[in-house]
SESEDO-560571 format. One record per residue (C-alpha): chain; x, y, z; residue in one letter. Coordinates in nm, 3 decimals, always signed. Layout:
N
+----+---------+---------+---------+----+
! ch !    east !   north !      up ! aa !
+----+---------+---------+---------+----+
!  A !       X !       Y !       Z !  a !
...
+----+---------+---------+---------+----+
//
This chain:
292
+----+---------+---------+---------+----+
! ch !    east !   north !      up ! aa !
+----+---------+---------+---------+----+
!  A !  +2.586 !  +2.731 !  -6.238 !  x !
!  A !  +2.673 !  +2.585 !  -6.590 !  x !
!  A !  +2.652 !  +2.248 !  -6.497 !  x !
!  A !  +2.279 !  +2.335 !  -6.317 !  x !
!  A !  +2.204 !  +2.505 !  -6.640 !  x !
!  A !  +2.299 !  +2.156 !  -6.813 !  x !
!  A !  +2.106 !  +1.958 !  -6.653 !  x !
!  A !  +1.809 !  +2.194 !  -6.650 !  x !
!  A !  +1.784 !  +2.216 !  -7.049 !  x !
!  A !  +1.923 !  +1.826 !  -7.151 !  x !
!  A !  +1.705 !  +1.725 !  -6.906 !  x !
!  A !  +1.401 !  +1.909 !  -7.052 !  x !
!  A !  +1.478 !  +1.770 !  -7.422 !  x !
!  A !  +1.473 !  +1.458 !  -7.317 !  x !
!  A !  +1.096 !  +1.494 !  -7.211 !  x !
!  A !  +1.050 !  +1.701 !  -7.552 !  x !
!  A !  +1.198 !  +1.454 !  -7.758 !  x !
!  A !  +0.956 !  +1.208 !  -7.725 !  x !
!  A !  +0.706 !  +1.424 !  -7.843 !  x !
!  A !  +0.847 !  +1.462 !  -8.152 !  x !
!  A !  +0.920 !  +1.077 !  -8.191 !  x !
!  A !  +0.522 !  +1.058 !  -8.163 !  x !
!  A !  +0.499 !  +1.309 !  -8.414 !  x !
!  A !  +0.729 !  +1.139 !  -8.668 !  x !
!  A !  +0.538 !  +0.790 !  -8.542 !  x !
!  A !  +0.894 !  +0.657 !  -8.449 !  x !
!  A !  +0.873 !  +0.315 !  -8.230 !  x !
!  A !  +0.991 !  +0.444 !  -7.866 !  x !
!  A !  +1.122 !  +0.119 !  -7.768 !  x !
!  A !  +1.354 !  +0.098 !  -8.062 !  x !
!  A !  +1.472 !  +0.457 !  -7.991 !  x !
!  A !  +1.499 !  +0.408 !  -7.646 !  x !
!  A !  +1.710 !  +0.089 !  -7.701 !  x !
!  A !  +1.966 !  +0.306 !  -7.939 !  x !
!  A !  +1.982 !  +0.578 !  -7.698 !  x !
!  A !  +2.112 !  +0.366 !  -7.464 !  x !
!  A !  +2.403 !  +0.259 !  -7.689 !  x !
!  A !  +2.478 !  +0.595 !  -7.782 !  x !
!  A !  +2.483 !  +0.675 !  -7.423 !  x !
!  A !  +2.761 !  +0.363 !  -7.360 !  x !
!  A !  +2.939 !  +0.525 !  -7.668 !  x !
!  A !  +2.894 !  +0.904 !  -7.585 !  x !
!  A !  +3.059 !  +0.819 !  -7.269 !  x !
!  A !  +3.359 !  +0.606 !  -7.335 !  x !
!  A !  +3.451 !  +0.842 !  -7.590 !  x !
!  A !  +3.420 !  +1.164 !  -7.317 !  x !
!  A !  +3.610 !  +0.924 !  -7.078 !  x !
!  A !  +3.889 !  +0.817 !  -7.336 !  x !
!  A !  +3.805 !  +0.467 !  -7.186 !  x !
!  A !  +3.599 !  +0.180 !  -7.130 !  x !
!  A !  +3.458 !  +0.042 !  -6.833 !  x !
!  A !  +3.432 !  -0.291 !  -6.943 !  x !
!  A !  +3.733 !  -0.524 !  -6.844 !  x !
!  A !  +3.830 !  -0.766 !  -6.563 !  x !
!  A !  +3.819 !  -0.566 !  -6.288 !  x !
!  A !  +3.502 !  -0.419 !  -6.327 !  x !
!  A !  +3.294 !  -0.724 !  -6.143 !  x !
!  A !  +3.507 !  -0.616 !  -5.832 !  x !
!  A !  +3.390 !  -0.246 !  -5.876 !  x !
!  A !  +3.211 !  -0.173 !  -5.488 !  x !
!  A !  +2.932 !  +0.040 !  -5.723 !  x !
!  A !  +2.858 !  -0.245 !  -5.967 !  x !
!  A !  +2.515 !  -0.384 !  -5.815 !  x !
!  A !  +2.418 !  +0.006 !  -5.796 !  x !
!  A !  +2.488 !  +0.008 !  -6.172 !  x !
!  A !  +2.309 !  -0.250 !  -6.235 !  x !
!  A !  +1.957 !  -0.093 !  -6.048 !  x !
!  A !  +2.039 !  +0.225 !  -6.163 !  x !
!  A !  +2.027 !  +0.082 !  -6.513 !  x !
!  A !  +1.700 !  -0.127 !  -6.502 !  x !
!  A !  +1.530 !  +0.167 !  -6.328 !  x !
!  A !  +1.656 !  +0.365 !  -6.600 !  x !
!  A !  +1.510 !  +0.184 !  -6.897 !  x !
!  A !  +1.171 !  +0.153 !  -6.662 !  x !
!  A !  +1.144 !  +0.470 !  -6.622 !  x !
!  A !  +1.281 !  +0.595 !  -7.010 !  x !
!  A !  +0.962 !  +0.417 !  -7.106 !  x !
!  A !  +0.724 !  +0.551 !  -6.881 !  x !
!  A !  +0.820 !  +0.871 !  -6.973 !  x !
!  A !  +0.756 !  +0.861 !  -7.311 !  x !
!  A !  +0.414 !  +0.657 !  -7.257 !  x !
!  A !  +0.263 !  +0.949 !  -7.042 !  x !
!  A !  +0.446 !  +1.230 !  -7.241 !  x !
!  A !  +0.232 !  +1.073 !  -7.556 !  x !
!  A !  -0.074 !  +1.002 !  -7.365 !  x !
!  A !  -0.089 !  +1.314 !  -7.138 !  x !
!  A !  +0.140 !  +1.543 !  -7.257 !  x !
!  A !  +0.454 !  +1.697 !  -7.189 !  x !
!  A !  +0.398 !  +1.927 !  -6.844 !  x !
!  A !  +0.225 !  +1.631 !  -6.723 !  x !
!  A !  +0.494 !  +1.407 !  -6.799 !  x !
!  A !  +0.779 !  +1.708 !  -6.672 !  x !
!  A !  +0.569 !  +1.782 !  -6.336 !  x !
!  A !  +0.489 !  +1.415 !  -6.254 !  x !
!  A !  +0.881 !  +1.374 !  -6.324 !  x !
!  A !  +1.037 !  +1.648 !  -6.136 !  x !
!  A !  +0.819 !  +1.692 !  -5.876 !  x !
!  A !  +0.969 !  +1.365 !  -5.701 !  x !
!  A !  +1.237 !  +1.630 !  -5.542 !  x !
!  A !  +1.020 !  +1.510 !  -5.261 !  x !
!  A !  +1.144 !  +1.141 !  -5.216 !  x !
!  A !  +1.525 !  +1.246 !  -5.223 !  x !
!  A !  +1.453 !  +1.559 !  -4.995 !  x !
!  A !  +1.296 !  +1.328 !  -4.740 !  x !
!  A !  +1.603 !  +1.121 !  -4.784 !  x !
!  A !  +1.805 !  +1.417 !  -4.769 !  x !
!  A !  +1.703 !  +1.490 !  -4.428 !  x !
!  A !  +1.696 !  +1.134 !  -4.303 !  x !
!  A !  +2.046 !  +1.020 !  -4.441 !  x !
!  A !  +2.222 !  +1.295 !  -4.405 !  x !
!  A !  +2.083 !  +1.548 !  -4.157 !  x !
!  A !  +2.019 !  +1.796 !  -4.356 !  x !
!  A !  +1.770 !  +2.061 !  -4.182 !  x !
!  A !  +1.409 !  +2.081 !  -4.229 !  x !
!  A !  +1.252 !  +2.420 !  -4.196 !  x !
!  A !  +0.898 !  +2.543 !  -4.184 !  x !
!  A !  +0.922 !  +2.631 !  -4.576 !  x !
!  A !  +1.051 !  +2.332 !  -4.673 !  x !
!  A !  +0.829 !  +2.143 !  -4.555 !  x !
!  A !  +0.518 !  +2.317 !  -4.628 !  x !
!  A !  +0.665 !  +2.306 !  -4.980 !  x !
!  A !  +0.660 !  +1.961 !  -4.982 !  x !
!  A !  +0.249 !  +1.970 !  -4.910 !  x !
!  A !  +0.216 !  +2.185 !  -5.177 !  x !
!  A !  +0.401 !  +1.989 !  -5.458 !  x !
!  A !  +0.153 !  +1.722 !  -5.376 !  x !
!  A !  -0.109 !  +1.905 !  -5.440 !  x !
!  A !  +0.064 !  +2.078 !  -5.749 !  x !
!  A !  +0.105 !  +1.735 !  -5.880 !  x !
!  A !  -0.312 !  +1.646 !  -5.876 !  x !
!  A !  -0.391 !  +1.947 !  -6.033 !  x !
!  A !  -0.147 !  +1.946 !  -6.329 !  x !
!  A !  -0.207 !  +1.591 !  -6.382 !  x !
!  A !  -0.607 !  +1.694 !  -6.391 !  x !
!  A !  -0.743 !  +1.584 !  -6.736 !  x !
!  A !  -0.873 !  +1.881 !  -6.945 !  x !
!  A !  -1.216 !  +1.730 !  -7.018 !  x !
!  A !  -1.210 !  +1.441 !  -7.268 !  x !
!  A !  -0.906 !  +1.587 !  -7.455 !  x !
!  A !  -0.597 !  +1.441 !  -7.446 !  x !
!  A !  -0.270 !  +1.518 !  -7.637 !  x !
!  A !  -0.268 !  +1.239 !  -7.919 !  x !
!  A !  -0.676 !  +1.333 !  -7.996 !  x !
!  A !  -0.805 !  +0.985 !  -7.817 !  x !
!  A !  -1.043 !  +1.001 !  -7.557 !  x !
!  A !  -0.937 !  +1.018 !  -7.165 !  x !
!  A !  -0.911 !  +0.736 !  -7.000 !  x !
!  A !  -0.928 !  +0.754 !  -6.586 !  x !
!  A !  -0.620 !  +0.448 !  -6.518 !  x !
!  A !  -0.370 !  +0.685 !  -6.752 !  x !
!  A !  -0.388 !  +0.879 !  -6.425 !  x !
!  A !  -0.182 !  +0.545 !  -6.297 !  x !
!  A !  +0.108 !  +0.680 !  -6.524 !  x !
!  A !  +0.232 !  +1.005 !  -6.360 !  x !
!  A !  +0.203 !  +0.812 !  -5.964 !  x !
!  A !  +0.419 !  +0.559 !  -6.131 !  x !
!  A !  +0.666 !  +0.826 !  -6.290 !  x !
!  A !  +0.690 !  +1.031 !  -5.922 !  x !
!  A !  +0.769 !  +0.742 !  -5.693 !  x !
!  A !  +1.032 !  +0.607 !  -5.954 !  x !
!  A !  +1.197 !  +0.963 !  -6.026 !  x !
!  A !  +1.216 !  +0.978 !  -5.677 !  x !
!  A !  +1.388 !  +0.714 !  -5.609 !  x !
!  A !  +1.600 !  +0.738 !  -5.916 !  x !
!  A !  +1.760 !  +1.066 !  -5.812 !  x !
!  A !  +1.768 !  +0.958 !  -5.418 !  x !
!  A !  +1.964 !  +0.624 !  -5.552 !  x !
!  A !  +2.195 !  +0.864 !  -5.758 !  x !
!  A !  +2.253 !  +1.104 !  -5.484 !  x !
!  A !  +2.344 !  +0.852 !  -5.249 !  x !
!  A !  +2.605 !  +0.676 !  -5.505 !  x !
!  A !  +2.727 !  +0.997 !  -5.562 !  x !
!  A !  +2.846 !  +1.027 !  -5.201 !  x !
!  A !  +2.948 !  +0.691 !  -5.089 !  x !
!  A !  +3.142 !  +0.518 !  -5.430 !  x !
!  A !  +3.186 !  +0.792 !  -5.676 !  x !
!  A !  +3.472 !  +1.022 !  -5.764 !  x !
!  A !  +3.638 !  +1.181 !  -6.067 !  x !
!  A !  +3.794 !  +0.858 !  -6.156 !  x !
!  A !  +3.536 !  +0.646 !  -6.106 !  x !
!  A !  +3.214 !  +0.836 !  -6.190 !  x !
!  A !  +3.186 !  +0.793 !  -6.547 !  x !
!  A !  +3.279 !  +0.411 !  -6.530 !  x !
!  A !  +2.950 !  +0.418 !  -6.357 !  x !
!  A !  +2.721 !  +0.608 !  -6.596 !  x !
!  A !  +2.862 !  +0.375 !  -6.828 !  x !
!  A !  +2.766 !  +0.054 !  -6.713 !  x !
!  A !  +2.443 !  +0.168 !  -6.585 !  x !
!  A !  +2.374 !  +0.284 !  -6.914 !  x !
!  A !  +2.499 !  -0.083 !  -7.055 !  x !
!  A !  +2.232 !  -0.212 !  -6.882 !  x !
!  A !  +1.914 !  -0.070 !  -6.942 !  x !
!  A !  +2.054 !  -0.083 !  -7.310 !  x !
!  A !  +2.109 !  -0.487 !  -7.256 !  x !
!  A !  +1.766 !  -0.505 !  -7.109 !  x !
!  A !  +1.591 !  -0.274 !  -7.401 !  x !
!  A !  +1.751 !  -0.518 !  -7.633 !  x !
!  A !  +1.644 !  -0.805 !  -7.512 !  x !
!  A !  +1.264 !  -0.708 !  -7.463 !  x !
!  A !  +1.305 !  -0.555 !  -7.824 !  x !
!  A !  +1.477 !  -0.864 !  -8.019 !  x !
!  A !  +1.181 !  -1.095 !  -7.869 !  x !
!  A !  +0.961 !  -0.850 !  -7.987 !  x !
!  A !  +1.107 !  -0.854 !  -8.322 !  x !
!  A !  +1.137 !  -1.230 !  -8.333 !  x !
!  A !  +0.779 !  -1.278 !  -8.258 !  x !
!  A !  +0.661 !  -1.010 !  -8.488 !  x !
!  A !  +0.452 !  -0.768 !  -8.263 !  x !
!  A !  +0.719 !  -0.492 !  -8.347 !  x !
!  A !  +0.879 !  -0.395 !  -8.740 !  x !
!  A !  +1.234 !  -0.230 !  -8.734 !  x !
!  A !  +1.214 !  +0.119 !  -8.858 !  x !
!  A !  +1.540 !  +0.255 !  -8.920 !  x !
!  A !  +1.454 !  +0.628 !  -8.826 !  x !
!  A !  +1.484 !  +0.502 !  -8.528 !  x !
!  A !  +1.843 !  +0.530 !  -8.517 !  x !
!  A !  +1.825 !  +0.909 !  -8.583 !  x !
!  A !  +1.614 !  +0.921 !  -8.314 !  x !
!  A !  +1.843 !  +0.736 !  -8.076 !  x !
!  A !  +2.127 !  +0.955 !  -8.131 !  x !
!  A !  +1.887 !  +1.318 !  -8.072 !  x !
!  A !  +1.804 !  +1.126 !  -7.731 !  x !
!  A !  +2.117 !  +0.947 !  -7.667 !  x !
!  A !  +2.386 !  +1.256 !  -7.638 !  x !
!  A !  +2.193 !  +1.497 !  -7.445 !  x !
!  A !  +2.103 !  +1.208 !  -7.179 !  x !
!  A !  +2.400 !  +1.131 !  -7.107 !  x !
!  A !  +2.523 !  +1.459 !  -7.031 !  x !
!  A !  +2.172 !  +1.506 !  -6.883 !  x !
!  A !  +2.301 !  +1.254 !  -6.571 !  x !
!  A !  +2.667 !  +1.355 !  -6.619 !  x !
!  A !  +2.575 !  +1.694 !  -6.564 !  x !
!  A !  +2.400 !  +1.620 !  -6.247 !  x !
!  A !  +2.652 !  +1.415 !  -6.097 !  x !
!  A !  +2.842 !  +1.719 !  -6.114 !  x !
!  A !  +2.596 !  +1.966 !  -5.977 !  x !
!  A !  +2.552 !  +1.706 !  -5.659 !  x !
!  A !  +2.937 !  +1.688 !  -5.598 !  x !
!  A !  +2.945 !  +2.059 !  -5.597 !  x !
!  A !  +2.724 !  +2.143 !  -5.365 !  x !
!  A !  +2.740 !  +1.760 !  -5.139 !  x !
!  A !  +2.604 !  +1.930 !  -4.832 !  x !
!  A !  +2.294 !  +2.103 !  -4.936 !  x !
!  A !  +2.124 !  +1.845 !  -5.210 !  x !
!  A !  +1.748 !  +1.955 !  -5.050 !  x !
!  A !  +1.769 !  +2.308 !  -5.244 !  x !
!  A !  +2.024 !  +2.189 !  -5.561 !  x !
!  A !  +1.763 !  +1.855 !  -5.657 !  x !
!  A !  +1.439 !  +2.107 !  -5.636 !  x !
!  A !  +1.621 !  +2.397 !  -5.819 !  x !
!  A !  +1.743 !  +2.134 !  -6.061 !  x !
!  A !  +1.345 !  +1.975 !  -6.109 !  x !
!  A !  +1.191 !  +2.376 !  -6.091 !  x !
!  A !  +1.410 !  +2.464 !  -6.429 !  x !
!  A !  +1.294 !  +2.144 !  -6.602 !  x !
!  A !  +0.940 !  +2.209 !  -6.509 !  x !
!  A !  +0.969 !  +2.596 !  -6.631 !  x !
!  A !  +1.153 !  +2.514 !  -6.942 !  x !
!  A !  +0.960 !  +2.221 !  -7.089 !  x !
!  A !  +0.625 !  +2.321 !  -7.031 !  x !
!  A !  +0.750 !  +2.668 !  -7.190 !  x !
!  A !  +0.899 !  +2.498 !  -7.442 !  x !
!  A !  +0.559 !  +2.201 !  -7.502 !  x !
!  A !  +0.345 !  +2.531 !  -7.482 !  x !
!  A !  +0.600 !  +2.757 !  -7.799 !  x !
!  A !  +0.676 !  +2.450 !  -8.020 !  x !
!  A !  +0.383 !  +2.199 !  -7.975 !  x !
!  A !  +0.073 !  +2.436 !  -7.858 !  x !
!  A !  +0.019 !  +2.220 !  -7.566 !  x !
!  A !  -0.346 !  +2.330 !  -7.405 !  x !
!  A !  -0.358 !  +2.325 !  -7.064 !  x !
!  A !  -0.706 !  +2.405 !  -6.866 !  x !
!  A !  -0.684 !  +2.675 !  -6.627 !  x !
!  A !  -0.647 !  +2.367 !  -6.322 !  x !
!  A !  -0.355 !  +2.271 !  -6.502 !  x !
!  A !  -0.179 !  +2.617 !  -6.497 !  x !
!  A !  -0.272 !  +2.641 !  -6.161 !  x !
!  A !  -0.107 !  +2.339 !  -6.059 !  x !
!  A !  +0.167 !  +2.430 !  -6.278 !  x !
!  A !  +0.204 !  +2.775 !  -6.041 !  x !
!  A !  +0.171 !  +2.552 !  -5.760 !  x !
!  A !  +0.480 !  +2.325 !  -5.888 !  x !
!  A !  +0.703 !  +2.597 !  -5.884 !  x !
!  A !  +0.602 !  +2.766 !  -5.605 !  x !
!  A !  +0.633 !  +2.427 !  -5.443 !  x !
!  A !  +0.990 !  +2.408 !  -5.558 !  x !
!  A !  +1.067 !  +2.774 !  -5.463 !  x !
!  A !  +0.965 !  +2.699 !  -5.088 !  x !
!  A !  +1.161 !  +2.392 !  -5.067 !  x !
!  A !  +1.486 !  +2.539 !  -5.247 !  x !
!  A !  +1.478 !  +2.871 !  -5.054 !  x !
!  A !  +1.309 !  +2.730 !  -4.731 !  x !
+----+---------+---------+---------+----+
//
């Protein structure tokens, strides 16, 4: 239950935090780049160790690591785009709602059974999905007006969150173990960072981008708790290996409750009354799936 609990609220600052990097007008990129180096950091401390020496080209996870890591820094930026641009339930919802890639893969890849609620929850989160992502007239969260391909944004976040936690689910079971798994994390981690760099040094070098230091603060408040964020739900998966169709959507329905809780407290996030409905319909969604 802790490490559930873990994942549930360092999953849900991550989302929040890039709220407050708009508010501060911190560059994303550059913060994203420095979480990712605090990550590589935050874990070879926690692992007394470092991943990176000679025998880690032979490592049987390695190529995974190296997806795992450009879908992370992928996804780390869509994230923040349609927090920003449509706010922070959309951006939690569109996000967690995936549970329905890895539950299809769930019951594909490894059997697990499919029962009348589970299913129908799945039809529902679809639907929960269009309605929360509904724009609230012409309003959106940074004061511009809407614009109809933004919609593109949260489609984009649920296929890739999908397949993000189905990829790290099925690592989990076939190459990782308590001696291995946070060599992994690592080097994923490495290389998103490698990848942010890059993009962000020839954006430096050709002048579309200014350094701003805060953004090293920044990197650090993301950094820590996203690390633990995945390390946490490594753990929760190895726990319960056998029924990862009711721990992913319990998981995804705490994120969903906290953050939009939390947008709704500390940012006075308005949401139209289509939006809390789909919003009800999320976790009911996730309810029916976890308990089906």
């Amino acid at each position: 239950m802790i490490f559930l609990l873990g994942s549930i609220v360092l999953s849900s600052w991550l989302t929040l935090s890039f709220k407050i990097i708009e508010r501060l007008k911190i560059p994303m990129l550059q913060a994203i780049v420095v979480n990712y180096g605090v990550c590589v950091i935050t874990g070879s401390v926690f692992n007394g160790a470092s991943p990176f020496h000679s025998q880690l080209v032979r490592q049987p996870w390695l190529g995974w690591a190296l997806l795992m890591g450009l879908t992370f820094i992928f996804l780390f930026n869509i994230i923040g785009f349609t927090t920003q641009k449509l706010g922070v339930s959309v951006a939690s919802v569109a996000n967690k709602l995936s549970l329905v890639i890895p539950f299809i893969f769930s019951i594909y890849l490894y059997h697990e059974k499919a029962t009348v609620l589970k299913v129908t929850g799945v039809i529902v989160a679809l639907v929960a999905v269009v309605l929360t992502c509904w724009p609230s007239g012409n309003r959106e969260p940074s004061g511009k007006k809407f614009v109809p391909v933004l919609l593109f944004l949260p489609l984009v976040l649920f296929i890739g969150s999908g397949l993000l936690d189905t990829m790290i689910k099925f690592v989990e079971r076939t190459h990782l173990n308590d001696g291995n798994k946070n060599d992994f994390l690592i080097t994923a981690f490495a290389v998103a960072g490698m990848i942010g760099l890059l993009i962000l040094v020839t954006l430096l070098a050709l002048k579309k981008e200014k350094f701003d230091r805060r953004s090293i603060g920044a990197g650090i408040m993301i950094g820590v708790p996203n690390y633990f964020s995945i390390w946490f739900l490594v753990q929760v998966l190895k726990q319960f290996a056998d029924d990862s169709s009711k721990i992913i959507p319990l998981n995804n329905m705490g994120i969903v409750l906290f953050s939009t809780v939390a947008a709704w407290i500390f940012f006075r996030e308005k949401l139209s009354a289509l939006n809390w409905l789909g919003i009800f319909f999320s976790l009911g969604a996730i309810a029916l799936i976890a308990y089906g």
